[in-house]
C-alpha positions as CSV (number, residue, x, y, z in Angstrom):
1,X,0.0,0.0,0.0
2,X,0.7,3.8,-0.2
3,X,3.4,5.0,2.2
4,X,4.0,1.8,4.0
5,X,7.3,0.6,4.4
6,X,9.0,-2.7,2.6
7,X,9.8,-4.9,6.3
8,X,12.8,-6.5,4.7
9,X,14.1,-4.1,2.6
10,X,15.8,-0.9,4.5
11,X,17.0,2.2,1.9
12,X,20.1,2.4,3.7
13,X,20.9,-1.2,3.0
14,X,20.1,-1.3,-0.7
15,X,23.5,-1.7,-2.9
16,X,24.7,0.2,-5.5
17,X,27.3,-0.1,-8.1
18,X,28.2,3.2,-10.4
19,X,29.1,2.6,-13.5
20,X,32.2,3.9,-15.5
21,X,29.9,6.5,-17.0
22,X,28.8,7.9,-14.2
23,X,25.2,6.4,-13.7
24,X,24.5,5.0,-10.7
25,X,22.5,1.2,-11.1
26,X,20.4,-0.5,-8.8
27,X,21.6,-3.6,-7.4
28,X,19.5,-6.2,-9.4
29,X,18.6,-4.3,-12.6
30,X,18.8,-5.1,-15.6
31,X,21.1,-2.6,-16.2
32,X,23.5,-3.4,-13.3
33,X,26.8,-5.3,-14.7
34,X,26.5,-7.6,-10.7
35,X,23.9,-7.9,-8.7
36,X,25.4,-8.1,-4.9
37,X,23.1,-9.6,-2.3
38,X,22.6,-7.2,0.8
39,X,23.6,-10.3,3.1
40,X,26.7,-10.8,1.6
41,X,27.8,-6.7,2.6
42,X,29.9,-6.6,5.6
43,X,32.8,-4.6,7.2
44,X,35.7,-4.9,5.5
45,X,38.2,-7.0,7.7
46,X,41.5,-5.2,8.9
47,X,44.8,-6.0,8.4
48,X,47.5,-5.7,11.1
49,X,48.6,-2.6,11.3
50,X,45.6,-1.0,9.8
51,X,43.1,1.6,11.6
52,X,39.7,1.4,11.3
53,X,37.6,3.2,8.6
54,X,36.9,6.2,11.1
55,X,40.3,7.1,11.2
56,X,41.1,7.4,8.2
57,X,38.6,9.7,7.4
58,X,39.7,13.2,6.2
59,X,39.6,15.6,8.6
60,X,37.3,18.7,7.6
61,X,41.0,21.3,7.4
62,X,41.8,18.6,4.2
63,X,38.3,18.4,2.5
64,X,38.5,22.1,2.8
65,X,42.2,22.1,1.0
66,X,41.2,19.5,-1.8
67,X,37.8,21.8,-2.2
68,X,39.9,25.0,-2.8
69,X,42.6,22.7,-5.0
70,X,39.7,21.7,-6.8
71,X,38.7,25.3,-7.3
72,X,41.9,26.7,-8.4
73,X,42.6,24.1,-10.8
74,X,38.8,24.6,-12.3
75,X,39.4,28.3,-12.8
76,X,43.4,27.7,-14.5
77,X,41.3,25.4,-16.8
78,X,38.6,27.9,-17.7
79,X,41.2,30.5,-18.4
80,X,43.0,28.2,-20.1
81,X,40.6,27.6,-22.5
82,X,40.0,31.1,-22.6
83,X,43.2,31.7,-24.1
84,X,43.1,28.9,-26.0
85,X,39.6,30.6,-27.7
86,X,41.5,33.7,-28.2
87,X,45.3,32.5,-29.7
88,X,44.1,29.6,-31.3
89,X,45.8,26.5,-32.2
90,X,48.8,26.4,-34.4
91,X,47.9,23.7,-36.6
92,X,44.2,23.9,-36.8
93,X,42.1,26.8,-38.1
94,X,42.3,30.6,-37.0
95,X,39.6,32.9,-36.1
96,X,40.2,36.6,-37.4
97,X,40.3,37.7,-34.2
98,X,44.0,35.3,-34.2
99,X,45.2,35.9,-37.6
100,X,45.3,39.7,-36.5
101,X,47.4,39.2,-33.3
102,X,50.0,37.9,-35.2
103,X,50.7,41.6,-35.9
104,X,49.3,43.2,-33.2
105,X,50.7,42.6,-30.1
106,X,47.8,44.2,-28.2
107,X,45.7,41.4,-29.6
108,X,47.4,39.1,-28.4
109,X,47.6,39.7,-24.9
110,X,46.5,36.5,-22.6
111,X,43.6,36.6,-20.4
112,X,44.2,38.0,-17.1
113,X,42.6,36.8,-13.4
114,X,38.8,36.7,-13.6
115,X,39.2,36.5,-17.6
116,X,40.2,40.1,-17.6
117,X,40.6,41.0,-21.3
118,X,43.4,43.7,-20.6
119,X,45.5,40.8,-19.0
120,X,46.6,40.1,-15.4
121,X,46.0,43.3,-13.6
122,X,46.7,42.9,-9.7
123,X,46.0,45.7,-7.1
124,X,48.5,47.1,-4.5
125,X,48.9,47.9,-1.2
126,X,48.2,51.7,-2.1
127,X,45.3,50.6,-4.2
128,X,42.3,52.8,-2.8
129,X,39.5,50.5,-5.0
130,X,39.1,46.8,-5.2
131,X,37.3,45.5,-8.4
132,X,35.1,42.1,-8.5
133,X,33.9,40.1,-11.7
134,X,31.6,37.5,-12.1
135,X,30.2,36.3,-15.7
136,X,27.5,33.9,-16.6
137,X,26.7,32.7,-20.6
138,X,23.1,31.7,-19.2
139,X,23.3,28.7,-20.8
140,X,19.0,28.1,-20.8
141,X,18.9,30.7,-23.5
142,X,22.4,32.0,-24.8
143,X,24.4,29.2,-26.7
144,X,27.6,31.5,-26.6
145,X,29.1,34.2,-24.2
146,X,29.3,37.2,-26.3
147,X,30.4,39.6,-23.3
148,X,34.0,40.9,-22.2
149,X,35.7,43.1,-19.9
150,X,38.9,44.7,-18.5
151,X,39.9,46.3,-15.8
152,X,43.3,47.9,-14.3
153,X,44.5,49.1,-11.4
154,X,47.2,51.3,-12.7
155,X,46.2,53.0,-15.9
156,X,48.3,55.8,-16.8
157,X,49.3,58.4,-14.2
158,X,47.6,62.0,-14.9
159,X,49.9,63.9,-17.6
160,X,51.3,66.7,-16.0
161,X,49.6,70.2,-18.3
162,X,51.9,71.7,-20.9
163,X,52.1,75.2,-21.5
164,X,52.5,75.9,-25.3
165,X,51.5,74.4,-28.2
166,X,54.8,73.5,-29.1
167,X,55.4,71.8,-26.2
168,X,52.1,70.1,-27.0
169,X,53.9,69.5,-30.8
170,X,56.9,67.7,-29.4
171,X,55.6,65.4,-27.1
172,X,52.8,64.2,-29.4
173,X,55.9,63.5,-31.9
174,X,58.0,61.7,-29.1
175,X,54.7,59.7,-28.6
176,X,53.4,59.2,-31.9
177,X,57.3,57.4,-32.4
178,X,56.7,55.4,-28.9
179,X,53.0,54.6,-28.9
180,X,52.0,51.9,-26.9
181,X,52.2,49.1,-29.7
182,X,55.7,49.8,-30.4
183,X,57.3,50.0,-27.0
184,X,60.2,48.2,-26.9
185,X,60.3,45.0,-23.8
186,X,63.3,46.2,-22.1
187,X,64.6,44.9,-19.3
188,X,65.0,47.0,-16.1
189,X,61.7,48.4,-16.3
190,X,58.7,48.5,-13.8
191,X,55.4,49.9,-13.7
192,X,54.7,53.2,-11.7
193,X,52.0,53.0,-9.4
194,X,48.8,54.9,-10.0
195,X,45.9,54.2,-8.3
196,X,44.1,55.1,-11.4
197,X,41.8,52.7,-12.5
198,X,40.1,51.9,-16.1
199,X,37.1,49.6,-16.2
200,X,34.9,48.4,-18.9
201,X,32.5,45.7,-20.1
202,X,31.3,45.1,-23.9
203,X,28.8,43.2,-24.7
204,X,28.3,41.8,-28.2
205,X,25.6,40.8,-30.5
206,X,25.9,39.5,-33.6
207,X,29.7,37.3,-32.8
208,X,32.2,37.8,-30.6
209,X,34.7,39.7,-32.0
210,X,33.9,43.6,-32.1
211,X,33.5,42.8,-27.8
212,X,36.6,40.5,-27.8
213,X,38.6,43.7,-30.2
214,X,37.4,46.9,-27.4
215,X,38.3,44.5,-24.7
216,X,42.0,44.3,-26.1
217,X,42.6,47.8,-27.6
218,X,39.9,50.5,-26.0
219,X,42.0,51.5,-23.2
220,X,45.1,51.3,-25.4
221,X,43.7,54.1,-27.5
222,X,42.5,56.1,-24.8
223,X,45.8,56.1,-22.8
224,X,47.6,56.9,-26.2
225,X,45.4,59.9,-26.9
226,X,45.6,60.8,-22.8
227,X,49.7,61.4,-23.9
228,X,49.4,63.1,-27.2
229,X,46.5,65.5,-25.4
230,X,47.4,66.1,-21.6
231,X,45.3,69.6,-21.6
232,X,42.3,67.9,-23.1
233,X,39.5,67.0,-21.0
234,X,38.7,63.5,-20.1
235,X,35.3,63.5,-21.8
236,X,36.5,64.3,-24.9
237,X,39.4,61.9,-24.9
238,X,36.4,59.4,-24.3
239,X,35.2,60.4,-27.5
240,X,37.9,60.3,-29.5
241,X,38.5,57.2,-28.1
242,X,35.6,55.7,-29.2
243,X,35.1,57.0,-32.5
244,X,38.9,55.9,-33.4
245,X,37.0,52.5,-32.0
246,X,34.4,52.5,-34.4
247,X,36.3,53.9,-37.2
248,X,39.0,50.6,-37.0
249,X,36.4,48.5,-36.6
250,X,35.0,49.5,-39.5
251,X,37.9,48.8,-41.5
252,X,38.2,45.1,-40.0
253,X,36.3,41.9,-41.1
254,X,33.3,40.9,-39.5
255,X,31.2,44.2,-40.3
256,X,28.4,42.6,-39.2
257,X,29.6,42.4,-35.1
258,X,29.0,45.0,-32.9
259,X,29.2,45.8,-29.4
260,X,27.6,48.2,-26.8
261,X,30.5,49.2,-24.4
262,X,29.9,50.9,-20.8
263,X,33.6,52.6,-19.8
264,X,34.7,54.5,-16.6
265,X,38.1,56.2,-15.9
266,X,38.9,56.3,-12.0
267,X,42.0,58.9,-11.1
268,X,43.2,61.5,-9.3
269,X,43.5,65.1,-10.3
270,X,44.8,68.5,-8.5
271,X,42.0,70.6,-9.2
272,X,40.9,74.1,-8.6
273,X,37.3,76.0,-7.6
274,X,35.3,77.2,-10.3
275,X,31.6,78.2,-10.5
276,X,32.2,77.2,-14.4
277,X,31.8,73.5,-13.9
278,X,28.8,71.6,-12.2
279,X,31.2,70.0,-10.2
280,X,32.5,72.7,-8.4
281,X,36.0,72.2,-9.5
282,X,38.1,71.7,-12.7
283,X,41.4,70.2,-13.5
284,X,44.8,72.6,-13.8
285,X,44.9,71.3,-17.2
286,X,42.2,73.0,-18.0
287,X,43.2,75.7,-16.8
288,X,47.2,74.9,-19.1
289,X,44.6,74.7,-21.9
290,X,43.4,78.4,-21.8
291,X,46.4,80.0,-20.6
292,X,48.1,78.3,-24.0
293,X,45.1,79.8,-25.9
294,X,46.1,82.7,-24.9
295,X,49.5,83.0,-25.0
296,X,48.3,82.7,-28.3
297,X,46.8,85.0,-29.4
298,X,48.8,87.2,-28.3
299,X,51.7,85.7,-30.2
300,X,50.1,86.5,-33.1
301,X,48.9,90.0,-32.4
302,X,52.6,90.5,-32.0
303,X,53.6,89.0,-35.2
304,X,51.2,91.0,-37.0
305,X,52.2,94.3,-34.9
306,X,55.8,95.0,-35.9
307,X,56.3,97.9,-33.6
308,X,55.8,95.0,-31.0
309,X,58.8,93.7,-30.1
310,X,58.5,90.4,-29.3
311,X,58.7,88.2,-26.2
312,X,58.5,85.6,-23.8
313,X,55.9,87.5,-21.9
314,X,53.1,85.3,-22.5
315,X,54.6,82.4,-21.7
316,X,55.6,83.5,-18.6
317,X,52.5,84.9,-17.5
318,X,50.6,81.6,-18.2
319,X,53.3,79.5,-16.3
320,X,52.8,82.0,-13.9
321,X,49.1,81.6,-13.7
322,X,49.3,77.7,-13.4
323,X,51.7,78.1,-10.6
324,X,49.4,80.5,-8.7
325,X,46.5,78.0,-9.3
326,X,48.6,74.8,-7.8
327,X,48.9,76.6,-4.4
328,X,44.5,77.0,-4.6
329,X,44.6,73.0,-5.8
330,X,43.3,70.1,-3.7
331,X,43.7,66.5,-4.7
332,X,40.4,65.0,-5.8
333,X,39.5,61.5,-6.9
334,X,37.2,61.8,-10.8
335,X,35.0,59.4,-12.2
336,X,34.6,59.4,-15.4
337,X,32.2,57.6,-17.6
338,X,30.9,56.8,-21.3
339,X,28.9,54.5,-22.5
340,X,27.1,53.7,-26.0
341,X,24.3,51.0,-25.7
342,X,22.0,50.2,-23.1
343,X,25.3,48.8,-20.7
344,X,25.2,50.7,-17.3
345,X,27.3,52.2,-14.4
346,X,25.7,53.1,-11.6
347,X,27.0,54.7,-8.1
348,X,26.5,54.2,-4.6
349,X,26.3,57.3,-2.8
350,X,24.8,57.1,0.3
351,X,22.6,54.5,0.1
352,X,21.0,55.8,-3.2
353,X,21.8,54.6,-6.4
354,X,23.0,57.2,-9.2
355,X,22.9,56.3,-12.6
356,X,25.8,57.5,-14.2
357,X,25.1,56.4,-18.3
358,X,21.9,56.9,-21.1
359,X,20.1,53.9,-22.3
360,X,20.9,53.9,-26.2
361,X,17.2,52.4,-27.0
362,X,14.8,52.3,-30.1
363,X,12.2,53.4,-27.6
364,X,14.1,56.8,-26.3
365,X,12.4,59.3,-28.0
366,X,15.2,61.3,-28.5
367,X,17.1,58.4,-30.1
368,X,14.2,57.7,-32.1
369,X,14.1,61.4,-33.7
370,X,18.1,61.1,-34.5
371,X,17.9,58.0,-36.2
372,X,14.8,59.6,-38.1
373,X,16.4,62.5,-39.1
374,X,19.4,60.5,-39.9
375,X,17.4,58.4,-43.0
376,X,16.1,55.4,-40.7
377,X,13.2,54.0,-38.9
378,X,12.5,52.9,-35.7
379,X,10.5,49.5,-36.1
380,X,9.5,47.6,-33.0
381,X,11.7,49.5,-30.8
382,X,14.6,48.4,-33.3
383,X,16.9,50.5,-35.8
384,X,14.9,49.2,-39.3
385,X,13.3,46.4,-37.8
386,X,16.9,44.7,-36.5
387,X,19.3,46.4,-33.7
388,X,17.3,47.1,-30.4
389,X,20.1,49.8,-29.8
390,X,20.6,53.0,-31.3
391,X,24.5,53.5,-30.4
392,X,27.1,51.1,-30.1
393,X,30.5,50.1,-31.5
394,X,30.8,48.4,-34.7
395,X,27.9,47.4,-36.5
396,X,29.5,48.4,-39.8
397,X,26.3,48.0,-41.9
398,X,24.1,50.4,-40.1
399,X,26.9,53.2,-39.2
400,X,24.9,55.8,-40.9
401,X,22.2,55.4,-38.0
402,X,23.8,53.8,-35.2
403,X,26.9,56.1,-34.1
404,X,29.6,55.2,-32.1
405,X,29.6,58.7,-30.1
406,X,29.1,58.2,-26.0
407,X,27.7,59.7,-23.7
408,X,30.0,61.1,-21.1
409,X,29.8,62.1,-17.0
410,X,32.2,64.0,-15.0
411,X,32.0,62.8,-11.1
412,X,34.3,64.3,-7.9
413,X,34.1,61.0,-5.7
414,X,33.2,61.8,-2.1
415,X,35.1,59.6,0.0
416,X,32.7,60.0,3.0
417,X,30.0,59.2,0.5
418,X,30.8,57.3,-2.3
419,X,30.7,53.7,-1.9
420,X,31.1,51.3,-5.1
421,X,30.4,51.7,-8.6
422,X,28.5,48.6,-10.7
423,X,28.9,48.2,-14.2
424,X,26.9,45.3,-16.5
425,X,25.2,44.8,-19.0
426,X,21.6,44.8,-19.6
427,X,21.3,41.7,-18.8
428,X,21.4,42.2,-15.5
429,X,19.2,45.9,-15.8
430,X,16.1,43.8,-18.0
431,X,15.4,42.6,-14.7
432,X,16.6,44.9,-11.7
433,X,16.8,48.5,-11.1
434,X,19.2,50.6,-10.0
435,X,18.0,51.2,-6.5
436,X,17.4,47.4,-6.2
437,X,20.8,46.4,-7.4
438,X,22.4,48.8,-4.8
439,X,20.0,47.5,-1.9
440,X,21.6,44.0,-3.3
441,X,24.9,44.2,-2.7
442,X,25.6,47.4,0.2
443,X,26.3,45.2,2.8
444,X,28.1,42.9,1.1
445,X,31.8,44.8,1.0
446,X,34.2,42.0,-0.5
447,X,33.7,42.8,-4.6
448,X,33.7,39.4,-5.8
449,X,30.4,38.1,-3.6
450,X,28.5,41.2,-4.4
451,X,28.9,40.7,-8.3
452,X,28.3,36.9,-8.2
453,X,25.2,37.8,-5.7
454,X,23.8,40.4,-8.6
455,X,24.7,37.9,-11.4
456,X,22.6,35.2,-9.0
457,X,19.9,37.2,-8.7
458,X,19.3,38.1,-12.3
459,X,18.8,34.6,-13.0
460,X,16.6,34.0,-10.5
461,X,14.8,36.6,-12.3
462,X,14.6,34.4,-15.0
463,X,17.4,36.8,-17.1
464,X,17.9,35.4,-20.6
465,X,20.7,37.6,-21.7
466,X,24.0,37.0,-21.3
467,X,25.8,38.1,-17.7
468,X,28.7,39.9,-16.7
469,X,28.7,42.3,-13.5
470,X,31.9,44.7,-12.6
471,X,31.7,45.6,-9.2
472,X,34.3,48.3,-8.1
473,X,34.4,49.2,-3.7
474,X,36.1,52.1,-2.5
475,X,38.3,52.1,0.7
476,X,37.2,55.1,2.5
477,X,40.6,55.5,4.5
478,X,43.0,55.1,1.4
479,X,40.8,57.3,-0.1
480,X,41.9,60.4,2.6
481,X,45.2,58.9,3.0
482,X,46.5,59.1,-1.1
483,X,45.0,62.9,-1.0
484,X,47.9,63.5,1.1
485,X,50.6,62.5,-1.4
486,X,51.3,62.8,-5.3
487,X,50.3,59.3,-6.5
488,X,48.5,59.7,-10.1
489,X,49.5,62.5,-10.4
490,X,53.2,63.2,-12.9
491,X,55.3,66.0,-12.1
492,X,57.0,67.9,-14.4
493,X,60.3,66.5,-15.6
494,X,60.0,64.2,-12.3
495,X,58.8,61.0,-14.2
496,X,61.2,57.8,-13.3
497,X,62.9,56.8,-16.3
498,X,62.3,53.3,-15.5
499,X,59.0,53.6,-14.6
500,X,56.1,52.7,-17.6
501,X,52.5,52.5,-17.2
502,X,50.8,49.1,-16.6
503,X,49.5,48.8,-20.2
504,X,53.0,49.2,-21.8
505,X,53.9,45.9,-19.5
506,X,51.3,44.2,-20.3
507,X,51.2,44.6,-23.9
508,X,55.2,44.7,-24.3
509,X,55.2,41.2,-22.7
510,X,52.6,40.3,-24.8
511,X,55.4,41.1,-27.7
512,X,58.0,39.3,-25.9
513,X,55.8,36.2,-25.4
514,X,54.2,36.0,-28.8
515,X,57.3,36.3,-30.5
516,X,56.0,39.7,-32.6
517,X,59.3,41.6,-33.1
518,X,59.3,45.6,-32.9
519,X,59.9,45.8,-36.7
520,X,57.2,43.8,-37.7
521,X,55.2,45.5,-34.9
522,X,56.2,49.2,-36.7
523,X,55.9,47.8,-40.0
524,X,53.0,49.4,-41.4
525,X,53.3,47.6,-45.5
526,X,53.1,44.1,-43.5
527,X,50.6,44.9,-41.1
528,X,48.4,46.3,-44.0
529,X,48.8,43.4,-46.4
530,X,48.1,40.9,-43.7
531,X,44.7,42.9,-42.2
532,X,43.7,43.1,-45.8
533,X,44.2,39.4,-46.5
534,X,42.2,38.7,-43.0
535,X,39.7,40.6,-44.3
536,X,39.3,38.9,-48.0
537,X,39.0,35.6,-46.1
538,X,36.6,36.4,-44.1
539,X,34.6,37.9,-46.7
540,X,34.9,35.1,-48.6
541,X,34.2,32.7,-45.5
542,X,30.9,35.1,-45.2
543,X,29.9,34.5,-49.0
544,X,30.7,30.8,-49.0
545,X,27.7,28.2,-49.6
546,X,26.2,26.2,-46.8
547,X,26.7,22.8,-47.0
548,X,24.9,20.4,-49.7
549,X,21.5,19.2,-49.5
550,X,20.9,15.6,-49.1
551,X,18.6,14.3,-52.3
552,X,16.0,14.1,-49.8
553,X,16.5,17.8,-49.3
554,X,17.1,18.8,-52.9
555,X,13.8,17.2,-53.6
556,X,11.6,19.3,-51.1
557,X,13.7,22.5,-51.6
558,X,12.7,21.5,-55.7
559,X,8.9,20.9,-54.8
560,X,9.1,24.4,-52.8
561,X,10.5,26.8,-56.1
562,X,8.3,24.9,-58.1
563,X,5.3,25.7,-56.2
564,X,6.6,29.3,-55.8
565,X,6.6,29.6,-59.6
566,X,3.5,28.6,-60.3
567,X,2.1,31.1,-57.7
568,X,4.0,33.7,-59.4
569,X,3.1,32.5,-63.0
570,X,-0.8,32.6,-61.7
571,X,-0.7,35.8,-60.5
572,X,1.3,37.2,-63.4
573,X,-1.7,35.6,-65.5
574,X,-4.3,37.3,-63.5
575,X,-2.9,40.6,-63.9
């Protein structure tokens, strides 16, 4: 009967045998390879010598070791094949993605801790922010991971301002002939210590690759346009940055991929008080900026002025000016941000959450009149009927409508305020708010466990989007302590000579690794002619046929046309 109990058959006593592939069979079923009687189970007999089964037990200290062994080894696997993904095998077939590495030494770097994109990236003791990643392909509904990210946590050190263009002129030269994908790997050399950080997630539709490219080579292009321009604001360097992005992309194979891309540029500044700026404050390069304006003009008023003679004056009296404006300056943590897409960063401050990006959506109404105005349509909340975003990187085909320009923010961090930034993708924000994502995670102050607790609950939520959740916590008291001192901040003609920034180590050991020597790294004829040749094969890959119909196939695909030409023919008729 229902719910009573078999009197000579106990659960615990029932044997089992597992099989090689992993099932586990009943003793007596068909399917077991021996059926063991339950009589014939008893203790094991000892040997001299031997202790009993108790004893040798682990104790909980080594389940706890083999668990973590267990855990390490899983993740040097994952990243392994990570790796693997990206560099490819020698002998087997190459994704464009590979073939361009061998060139580009940027492309090739490895995947860092926590798959970090921009390669191993490890804080240090001075490091006022802590940075946590967790990532989740959602198998249920996504059959690939089309997200990245990268992170560092010592981008380059604030340029100190120049005064005069020419100064300006120079150093642009002396970078342009040292950019960051020609540095040479010398020995001797280590990297200065920022505390700036650079953090960024792309997530991709349509492939991999335009995500997989920005996760190697946006902050490259930003740090390289952060030398060449040290009196340009941030937000415009963001900019740049990102329409260089798009405008390489472009040129690359795979027009098809895209990305939307959330950014966010974490260092320190001396700034002055202004009532120009809603932040209260702006940065002495600013300030370099309009003094070299300045100088000038009146330059050229003396050129034009013969009776002028001319003079260092102006010069002077801009140095002058910056000088006077160091002894007003404070040292002030920035934040800032761009984004393109519907990928988000949002802060902490106090409690409340502060959204810190624009959702790029069919269904903004100011999107929608752009795109309009620009020659397109907004169907179902899509660009024509197919991209639910209006901005993004890549997306070759539709760069008419969908531009690659971001939207930027400008942030002071309060360090009595301000308590962690999030960045993901949306989808984590399809099915959480801001508010709620910040309630989430507050208490929770190790990085790591808040991300993978916001990466949990969006699929609890029944998500079915791809995952990936940056989560960046600020240390409150190394916050006040590096306002104290000059970290992030160069000085003039103070710079270590040994000292380069974290991206020229990483990517010059890259170089060093991949075997990619400077002069084929500089050598703009071979670089061409191979990008080119990547880019006919994957055209050609693109306009290749499927693969043959069986007859049964040809014969339904036959009885298909022919029906669709007689339809055709009868309507043709009845015109």
């Amino acid at each position: 009967m229902f719910g009573k109990k078999d009197k000579d058959v106990d659960s615990d006593s029932i044997p089992s045998h597992t099989s090689t592939d992993g099932n586990l069979n009943l003793a007596g079923s068909p399917n077991s390879p021996t059926a063991i009687k339950t009589n014939d189970l008893s203790p094991k007999s000892e040997t001299p010598g031997q202790k009993p089964s108790e004893d040798n037990a682990p104790s909980p200290k080594d389940e706890q070791k083999k668990r973590r062994s267990s855990s390490a080894k899983a993740k040097e696997i994952f990243t392994q094949a990570k790796n693997s993904l990206m560099h490819g095998d020698k002998d087997g077939p190459q994704t464009p993605m590979q073939k361009l590495s061998k060139t580009d030494a940027a492309l090739s770097v490895p995947q860092g801790s926590l798959n970090n994109s921009a390669g191993e990236s490890r804080p240090t003791p001075n490091s006022s922010f802590l940075v946590g990643v967790t990532e989740d392909k959602n198998k249920k509904c996504r059959r690939t991971m089309e997200d990245t990210h990268s992170y560092l946590y010592n981008f380059l050190g604030t340029p100190a301002p120049v005064l005069t263009d020419n100064a300006l002129t120079q150093k642009k030269s002396l970078e342009d002939r040292n950019s960051l994908s020609t540095v040479p790997s010398e020995p001797g050399h280590h990297v200065v210590e920022t505390d700036n950080g650079y953090f960024a997630i792309f997530d991709g539709h349509a492939g991999t690759f335009a995500a997989e490219w920005c996760g190697k080579k946006l902050h490259i292009l930003l740090e390289d346009l952060m030398r060449k321009y040290p009196n340009t604001p941030v937000p415009e360097l963001l900019d740049q940055a990102y329409t260089s992005a798009d405008n390489q992309l472009e040129k690359l194979p795979l027009k098809n991929s895209g990305c939307t891309a959330i950014t966010a540029v974490l260092r320190w500044e001396d700034r002055v008080p202004t009532n120009n700026s809603a932040t209260g404050s702006q940065a002495i390069a600013a300030l370099a900026a309009a003094a070299a304006k300045e100088a000038e003009k009146n330059e050229k008023k003396d050129e034009t002025n013969e009776a002028t003679p001319r003079s260092n004056s102006t010069a002077e009296a801009a140095a002058a000016a910056i000088q006077e404006a160091k002894t007003k300056a404070t040292r002030q943590r920035v934040l800032y941000t761009a984004n393109v897409g519907d990928a988000r960063i949002v802060l902490c401050r106090n409690g409340k959450a502060l959204r810190l990006s624009y959702d790029h959506k069919g269904m903004d109404e100011n999107e929608g009149k752009r795109i309009t105005k620009a020659g397109g349509l907004i169907l179902n909340n899509r660009v024509n009927g197919v991209l639910a975003v209006t901005r993004a990187l890549g997306d070759s085909y539709l760069k008419d409508l969908v531009t690659g320009h971001p939207y930027t923010t400008e942030t002071v961090i309060q360090p009595d305020q301000d308590e962690f930034l999030i960045l993901a993708c949306d989808g984590l924000w399809d099915v959480c708010s801001d508010q709620e994502a910040v309630d989430l995670v507050r208490n929770v102050h190790d990085p790591q466990q808040a991300s993978k607790a916001l990466v949990d609950h969006a699929l609890a939520r029944f998500s079915t989007d791809n995952l990936s959740v940056m989560v960046v916590r600020f240390d409150p008291n190394k916050l006040q302590q590096n306002t104290k001192i000059g970290i992030g901040v160069e000085a003039e003609g103070d710079k270590d000579k040994g000292a380069i920034s974290e991206v020229e180590m990483i990517v010059s050991e890259a170089r060093r690794h991949s075997g990619i020597g400077e002069e084929a790294a500089v050598s703009d004829q071979d670089s061409e002619e191979l990008r080119q040749m990547v880019i006919r094969e994957a055209e050609t890959e693109e306009e290749e046929p499927g693969p043959e119909l069986t007859p049964e196939g040809k014969g339904e695909a036959e009885k298909i046309l022919s029906s669709k030409q007689e339809d055709t023919e009868m309507k043709s008729e009845g015109s």
